[in-house]
Structure formats: C-alpha cells, structure tokens
N, C-alpha and C positions, 0 to 999 in steps of 0.2 A: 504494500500500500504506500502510494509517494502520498509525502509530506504538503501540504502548499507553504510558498515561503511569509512569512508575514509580511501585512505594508510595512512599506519604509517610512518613515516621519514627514518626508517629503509628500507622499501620496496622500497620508494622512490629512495630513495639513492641508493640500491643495481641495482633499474630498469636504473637508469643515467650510472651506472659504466658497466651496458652491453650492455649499446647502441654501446659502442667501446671498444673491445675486447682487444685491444692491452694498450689501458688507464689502464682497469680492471687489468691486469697483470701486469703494471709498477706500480698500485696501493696496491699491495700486503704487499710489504715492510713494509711499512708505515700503512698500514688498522690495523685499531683498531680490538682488539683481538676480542670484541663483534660484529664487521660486520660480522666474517669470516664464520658462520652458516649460517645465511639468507642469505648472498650473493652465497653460494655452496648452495642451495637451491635453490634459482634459477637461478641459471646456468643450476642443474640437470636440474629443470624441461624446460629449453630451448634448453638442451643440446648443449650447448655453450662448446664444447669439449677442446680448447685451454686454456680456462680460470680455466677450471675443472682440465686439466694436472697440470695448475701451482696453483694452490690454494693445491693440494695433497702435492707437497713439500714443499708449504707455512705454512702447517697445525699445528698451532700452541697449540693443545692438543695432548696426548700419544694417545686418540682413536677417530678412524674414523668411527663412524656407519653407515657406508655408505648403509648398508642391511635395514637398516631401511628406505630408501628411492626407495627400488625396488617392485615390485610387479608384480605376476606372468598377470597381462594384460601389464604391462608396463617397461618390464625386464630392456631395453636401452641398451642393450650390447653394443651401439656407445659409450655411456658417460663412461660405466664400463669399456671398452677399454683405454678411455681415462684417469681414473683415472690411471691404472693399469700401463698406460704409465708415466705416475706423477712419481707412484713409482718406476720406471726404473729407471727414472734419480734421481731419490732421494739415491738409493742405489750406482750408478755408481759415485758418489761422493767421490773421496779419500779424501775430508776433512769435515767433516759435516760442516755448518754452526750454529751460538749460536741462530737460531731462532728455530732450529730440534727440535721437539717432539713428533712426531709422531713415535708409536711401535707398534701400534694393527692397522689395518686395519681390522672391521670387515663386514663380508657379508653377517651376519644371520637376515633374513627379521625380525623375532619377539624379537630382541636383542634390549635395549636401548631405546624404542618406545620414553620415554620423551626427548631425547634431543634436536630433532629438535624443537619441540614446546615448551618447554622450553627457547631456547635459541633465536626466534622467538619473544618471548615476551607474547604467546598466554595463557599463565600458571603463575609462579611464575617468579621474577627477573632473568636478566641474571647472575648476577655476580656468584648467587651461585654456578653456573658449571664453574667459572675461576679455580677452582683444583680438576674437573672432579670429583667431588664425584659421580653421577649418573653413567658415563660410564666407570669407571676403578674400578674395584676387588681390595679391602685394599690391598692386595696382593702385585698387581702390584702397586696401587698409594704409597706404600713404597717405591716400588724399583724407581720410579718415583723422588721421593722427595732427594732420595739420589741422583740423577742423575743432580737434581739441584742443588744439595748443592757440585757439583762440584766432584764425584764418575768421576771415568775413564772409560767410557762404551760407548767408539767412534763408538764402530763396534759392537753394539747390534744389532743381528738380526731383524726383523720386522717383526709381527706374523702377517698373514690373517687367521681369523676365518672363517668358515662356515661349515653347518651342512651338511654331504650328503647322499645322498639317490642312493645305485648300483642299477643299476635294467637292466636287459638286454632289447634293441632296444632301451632305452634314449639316444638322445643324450645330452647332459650336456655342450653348448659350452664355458662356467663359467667353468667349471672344467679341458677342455682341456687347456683352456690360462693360467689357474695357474700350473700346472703340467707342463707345458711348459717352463713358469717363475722360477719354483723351479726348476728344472735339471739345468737350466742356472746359476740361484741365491742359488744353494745351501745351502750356510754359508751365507749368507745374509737376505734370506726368507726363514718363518718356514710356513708351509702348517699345521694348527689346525681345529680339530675338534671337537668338544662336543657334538654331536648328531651323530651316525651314522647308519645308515640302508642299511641293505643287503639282495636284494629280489633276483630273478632266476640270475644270472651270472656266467659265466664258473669262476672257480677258479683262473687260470690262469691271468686274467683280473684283478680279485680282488686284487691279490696277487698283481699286476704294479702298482696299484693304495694304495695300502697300503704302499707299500715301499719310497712315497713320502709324506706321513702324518707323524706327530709326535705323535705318538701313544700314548704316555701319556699324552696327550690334549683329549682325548675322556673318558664322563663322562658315556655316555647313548649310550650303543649298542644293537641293536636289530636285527639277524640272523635269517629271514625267510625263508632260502630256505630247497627244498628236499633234504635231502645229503645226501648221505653217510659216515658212520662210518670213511672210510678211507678218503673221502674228507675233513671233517672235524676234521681228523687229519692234515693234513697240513693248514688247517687255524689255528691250536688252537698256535703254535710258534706267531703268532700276536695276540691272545688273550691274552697272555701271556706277553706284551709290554704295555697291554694299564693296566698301575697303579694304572692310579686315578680312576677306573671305578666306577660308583657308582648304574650304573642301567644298569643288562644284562637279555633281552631276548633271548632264545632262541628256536625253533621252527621246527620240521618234521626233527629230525637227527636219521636215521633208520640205522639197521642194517641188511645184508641178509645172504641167508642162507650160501653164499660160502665164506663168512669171516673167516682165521680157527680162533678156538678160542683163542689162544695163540696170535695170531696178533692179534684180537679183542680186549683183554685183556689189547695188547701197547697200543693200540689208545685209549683206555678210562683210561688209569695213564695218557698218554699225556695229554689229558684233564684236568683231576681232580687234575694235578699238577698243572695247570696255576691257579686256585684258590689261593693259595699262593702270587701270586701277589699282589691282591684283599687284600688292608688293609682299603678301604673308599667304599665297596662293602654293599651297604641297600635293592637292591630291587632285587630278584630273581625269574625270570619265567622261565618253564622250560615245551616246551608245545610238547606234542606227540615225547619225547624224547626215545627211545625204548631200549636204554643199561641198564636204571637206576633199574632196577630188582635187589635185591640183590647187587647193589653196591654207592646205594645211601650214605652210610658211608664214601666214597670215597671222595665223594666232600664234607659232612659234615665237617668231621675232617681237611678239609683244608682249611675253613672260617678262613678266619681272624680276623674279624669285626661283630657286633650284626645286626640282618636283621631288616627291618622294614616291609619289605612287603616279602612273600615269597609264589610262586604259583607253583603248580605240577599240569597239568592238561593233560586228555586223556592217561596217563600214570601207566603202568603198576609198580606195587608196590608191597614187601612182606611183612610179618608181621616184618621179624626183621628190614626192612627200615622204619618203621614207630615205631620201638622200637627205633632205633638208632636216628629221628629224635624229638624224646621227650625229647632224655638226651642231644643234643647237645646245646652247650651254648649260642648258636648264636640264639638260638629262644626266649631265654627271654625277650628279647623288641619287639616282634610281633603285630605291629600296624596291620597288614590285613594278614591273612591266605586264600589259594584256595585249596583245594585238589578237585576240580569238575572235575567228569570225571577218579577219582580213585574209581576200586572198591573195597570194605574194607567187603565184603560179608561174607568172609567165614574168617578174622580176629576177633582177637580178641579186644573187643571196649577198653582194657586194653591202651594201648597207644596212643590211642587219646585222653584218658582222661588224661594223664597224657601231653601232648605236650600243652593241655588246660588249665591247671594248672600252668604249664611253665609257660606259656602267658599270665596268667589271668588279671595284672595288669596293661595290655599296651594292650588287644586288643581289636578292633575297628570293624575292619568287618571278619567275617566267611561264607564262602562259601563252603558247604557240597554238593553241586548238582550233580545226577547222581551217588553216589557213592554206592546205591546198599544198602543203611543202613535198620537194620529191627527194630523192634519195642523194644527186647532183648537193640540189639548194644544200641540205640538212650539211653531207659531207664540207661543205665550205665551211659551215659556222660554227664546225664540232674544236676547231682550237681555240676560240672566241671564248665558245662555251667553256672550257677546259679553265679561263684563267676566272671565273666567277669565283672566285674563292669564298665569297659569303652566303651562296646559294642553298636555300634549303628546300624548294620545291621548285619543280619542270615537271608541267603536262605541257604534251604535244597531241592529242588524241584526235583523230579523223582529218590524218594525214598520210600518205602511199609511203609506206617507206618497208625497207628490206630487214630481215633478219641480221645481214652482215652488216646493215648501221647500223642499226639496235647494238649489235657486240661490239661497234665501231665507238659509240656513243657510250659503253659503259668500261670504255680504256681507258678514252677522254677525261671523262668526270672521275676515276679513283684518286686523285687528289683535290678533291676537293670536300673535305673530312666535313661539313654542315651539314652536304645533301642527305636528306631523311628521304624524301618522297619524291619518284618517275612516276606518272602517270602517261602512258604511252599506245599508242593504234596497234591494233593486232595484225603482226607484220604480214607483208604482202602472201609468204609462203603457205600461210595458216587457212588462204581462200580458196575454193575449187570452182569451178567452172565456169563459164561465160559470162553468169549471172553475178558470181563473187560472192558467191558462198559460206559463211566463214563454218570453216571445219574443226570443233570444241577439240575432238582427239590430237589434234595437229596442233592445236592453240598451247593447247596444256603440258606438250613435248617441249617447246617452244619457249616458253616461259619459265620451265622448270631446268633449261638448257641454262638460262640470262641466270636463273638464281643460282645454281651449280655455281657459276661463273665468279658470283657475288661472294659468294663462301669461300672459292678458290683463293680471292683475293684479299678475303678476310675482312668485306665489308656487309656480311649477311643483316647489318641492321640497318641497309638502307632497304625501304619498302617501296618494288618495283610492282605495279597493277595495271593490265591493260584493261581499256574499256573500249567498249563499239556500243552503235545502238541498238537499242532493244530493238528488234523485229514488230515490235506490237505497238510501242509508244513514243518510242525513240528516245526514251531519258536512257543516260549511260546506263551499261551493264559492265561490271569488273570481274576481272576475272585471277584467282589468285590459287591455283593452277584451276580451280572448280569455279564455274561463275556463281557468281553473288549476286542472283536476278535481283532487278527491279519492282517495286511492289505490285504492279500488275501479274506477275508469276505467281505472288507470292498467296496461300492456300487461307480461304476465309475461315 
C-alpha cells in the first residue's frame, strides 16, 4: 500500500489563501515573492478567475509562462481571459507601481516547462529563479537589471509570446482576444512570435493577421501552402520583416503556364531579395518549389549567414544551380544536406563533388534519395565522400546502382569512425526480369555479402538497410537480410 506524501506548507498555505478570494487578493501586496508561483498554480488549476486577474499585475518577475500551464484537453480560456484581463488593467495604469515586472507574458505551451516545478519546490531551491535565470533570455535579463538599477522604461511595452499555427476553418479563440487587445493596446502590447506556421489560408487573412505580429520576433517559419508565384509575391514584403529568422520552410510555390515571364521574373527578385534580410538564417528547406531552375544563384548570393542545414527536395534543378551551389560560401559549415527528390541524371557528378568537399568538415547527414544517380555519377563522389569525416548518416535509396559500388562505397567510408547508418537501393543485381523484379533470395545474399564485409573490417556496428518500395503503397520497405514490411503487410 503506497503512502500519499503530505502537503507541503506551501500548498497548505496557498489552499487557506483561496478558500477567500477577496483575503487572497488583499494578500498580494505583502505575499512573499516565493508564494506567488504555487499560489497562481492553483488558482489556475481552480480557476479562481478574480485572484488570477490580480496576481497578473501583482506579478512580480519580467516573465509569465503562463503556456506552460495550458494544455490542449485543458485550454481554460475562462482563466486565460482572466489573466488577459490582469493585463488590461496592468497596462491602463498611467503610473506603474515599484512592484511592476512583468514584460513577457508568455503563451507557448512547451516554453519554460521548469518553472513551475521548480519554483513548487518539486526540483531544485526556489531562490535560484528570484533573477529569472531559467525564464528570461540574457538578452532580456540585461535589459531587466538595468530597469532595476533605476533605467527610465515607465512605458515599456509588454511582449505576449506565442507560437501560431494559420490554417483555414481553425478557429483560434486565443488568437482573436489578442489581436483584439493589440489594435486597442497598440504601443503598449507587442503581439510575438517564434514559431510560425502557415497551412491553406486565403492571403488576405494572413496578410490581417501579420500586420499585428512583430515580425522580427519570428525565428522559425514554415509556409505550406499551394500558391502561387504571384500569391506568394505579396507575402514575400512580410518575409522580408521577419530578421531574426533563423529556420525557413518552405513548400508547393508553383508557377503556371499564364504567368508572363517578365512578371514571373518580378516575383522571384521579390523573393530572392528578402534573403538579404536573413543575417541569423541556418536552416533552409525549400520543398517542391518550381521557379528554382536556373535561378537558384539568386537566392545563393543573397545568404547572408553560413547554413547549417540546407534541403532542396522534389525540385527541379540545372547543372549550373548545382555549380553555383558548390562555390557558394554559405555551405561550408553544412551540418545536414537533402537534395532527395532532385534528379542529377543527366548532370555532371562534377559539382557535387565539389559542394562535398565544401562541406567535408562539418557534415553530419546526407540525403541523396531519388535522385536518379548511376553507378559512373556515384563512382566520382565516393573520394569526396571518403573525407566527411563527421558523417553519421547517408541514405541514397531509389537510385540504379551496382553491387560492386555498394562494396566500392563501403572501402570508401571505413575511415570515417561517426558513420552509424547507410541506408541504400537494392543493388541492380538483386532484380530479375524486364519488369525489374526485385528478387528477396538475391537481396538477402547480397546484403549479408556488405555485412560479412563490415565485420571483416571490424566495423559491424555500422547499421547498413536497404529499402525499395512497397509494391502496394510505396512507403519504404527495409530490409535487414528479412524485410521489415510496411504496415500495410502488416496482420490486423
């Protein structure tokens, strides 16, 4: 039989102070700095709305991680109301009071996860978060310190974080009450975001809804819709705002045939100018984008900043875009390359050898898959490959290549002690007939040849798996000498 542990004196105390709402709030004043977490703690979870309003202006650190206490079964938009109403009257204040510290309100559910338990008791000492090292960015806790050391910043705005996610038929009713707030509170509340995602939504929408962000608070944006060339010109002027970005997807920006060229032409300088902005820009995806033909130098030469990750996939490509992206300088710290999904068929394997060269000294993963490579290309780029020395995964999967690469390719790479994971196409000899057949009994001789090989050499813990696709659905099947169907195989 377990024990339960008794309340702590904390919880105690906080449960006495909401037995009377109005005590609780006359208590504020005076409440010791270390109550004011546990006791908003459980107010939220009581939703004790009046207590919650006034503990928001009582709040005596720069940030409120308030997100850190929602969660999508148990959103509370009563209690979120009532904070929100906290900070109405907190801002509608012509004079602050010397207890004001609060500047971040934030709303991002996976932001600050330690403070509550932390300051709870459930973890380390309270005291250590009495100067917010956990929930405030050196950044801000500078500007913070100045603010105590008596700086003039009466009428500092007050940032609400949160991450958002367009998507047409959501309703979002967290996003109408701040949009609602900021038009009101303009110069008082800054509407921020660090995450943003943009799924089907008319433009138009987007566009109202941008113009109440502060665009240079968004680190991480990701643009999935179908667009158009010319749609996607008039979002790129807010692409173009957000600074600090540091991680941009983007996804299905096509172009049709009644575009003339000469317009077509505007709208991707509009684009490839907004790059220029981008001076803390690391991760680039760029997926089933359809103008980047022949003008991929466009946005090369407009990096400003070394990439860490950078992905081109489903995308049409020419030889001199894959010239131009060997010599550009933004690739030399290449922690992950994708080209899947480009095919490099009827290129010369000249500049990928040389982009892998680049790179050699910083990358980590390589993704060749689908690119159409033959056994010629592969042979070119296997000494390129050989000096990766940081590499610790390469798939190349649904690509023609021979057995005698494959053994070609794993001479290559035994010096390179990172590699844990090949993921590789099941070599040409494993097929029978016209059709291209792939034959399991031949696959599985085949593979068990390459891991022999592996052992031979005393690297048996690198994990080599081929995959092809499923016959029935097309998502990979691996095979490690037995396939590992796909859940379509797999028995209800």
């Amino acid at each position: 039989m377990t024990m339960l542990a008794p309340p702590r004196l904390l919880e105690l105390a906080g449960q006495s102070l909401l037995r009377d709402e109005n005590l609780a709030i006359s208590a504020l004043e005076e409440l010791p700095v270390e109550l004011f977490p546990p006791l908003f703690v459980a107010a939220y979870a009581r939703r004790c709305s009046k207590t919650l309003k006034a503990m928001v202006q009582a709040w005596p650190f720069a940030c409120l991680p308030l997100g850190g206490l929602m969660t999508e079964q148990q959103p509370h938009q009563e209690t979120l109301n009532a904070a929100l109403s906290g900070l109405d009257v907190l801002l509608s204040q012509e004079a602050r009071s010397r207890r004001w510290k609060l500047q971040v309100l934030d709303l991002r559910r996976n932001a600050h996860q330690d403070f509550w338990t932390v300051w709870s008791g459930t973890r380390i000492g309270v005291w250590s978060l009495i100067e917010l090292e956990a929930a405030q960015p050196m950044k801000k806790k500078q500007k913070m310190d100045g603010f105590e050391r008596g700086a003039e910043q009466p009428f500092a705005p007050v940032k609400v974080l949160l991450d958002l996610c367009l998507k047409q038929g959501r309703h979002d009713e967290l996003l109408t009450s701040l949009m609602k707030k900021v038009s009101q509170q303009k110069d008082l509340l800054h509407l921020c975001c660090k995450k943003l995602r943009i799924f089907a939504m008319p433009i138009q929408n987007i566009k109202i809804i941008l113009k109440m962000v502060q665009l240079d608070s968004v680190q991480d944006l990701e643009v999935n819709c179908t667009w158009k060339l010319s749609t996607f010109g008039n979002f790129a002027p807010y692409l173009g705002q957000m600074g600090n970005l540091r991680r941009l997807l983007l996804s299905h920006i096509l172009t049709t045939s009644c575009t003339y060229l000469e317009e077509e032409e505007q709208y991707v300088n509009q684009f490839t100018s907004q790059f220029l902005s981008f001076h803390h820009l690391q991760e680039l995806y760029l997926d089933s984008v359809s103008f980047l033909k022949g003008r991929l130098n466009k946005v090369l030469r407009c990096l400003k900043s070394s990439l860490e990750i950078l992905s081109i996939t489903n995308c049409l490509l020419s030889e001199s875009d894959l010239t131009h992206l060997s010599q550009c300088p933004s690739m030399s710290q290449l922690k992950d390359l994708s080209l899947s999904g480009v095919s490099l068929t009827t290129m010369s394997p000249e500049p990928l050898r040389a982009l892998l060269e680049r790179a050699a000294s910083t990358l980590e993963d390589l993704d060749l898959d689908e690119c159409g490579i033959t056994d010629t290309q592969f042979v070119a780029i296997l000494p390129a490959l050989g000096q990766c020395s940081q590499l610790t995964t390469f798939t190349f999967c649904g690509n023609s290549i021979s057995m005698a690469v494959l053994q070609n390719l794993l001479l290559h790479t035994i010096g390179l002690s990172k590699l844990s994971h090949v993921l590789y196409p099941a070599p040409l000899e494993s097929f029978e007939g016209n059709q291209g057949i792939l034959h399991l009994g031949r696959l599985a001789q085949l593979h068990a040849k390459l891991k022999q090989m592996l052992h031979d050499i005393g690297r048996q813990a690198v994990v080599w798996f081929s995959a092809n696709p499923c016959p029935h659905c097309g998502d990979k099947t691996l095979y490690d000498p037995e396939p590992i169907l796909c859940p379509c195989h797999m028995p209800l």
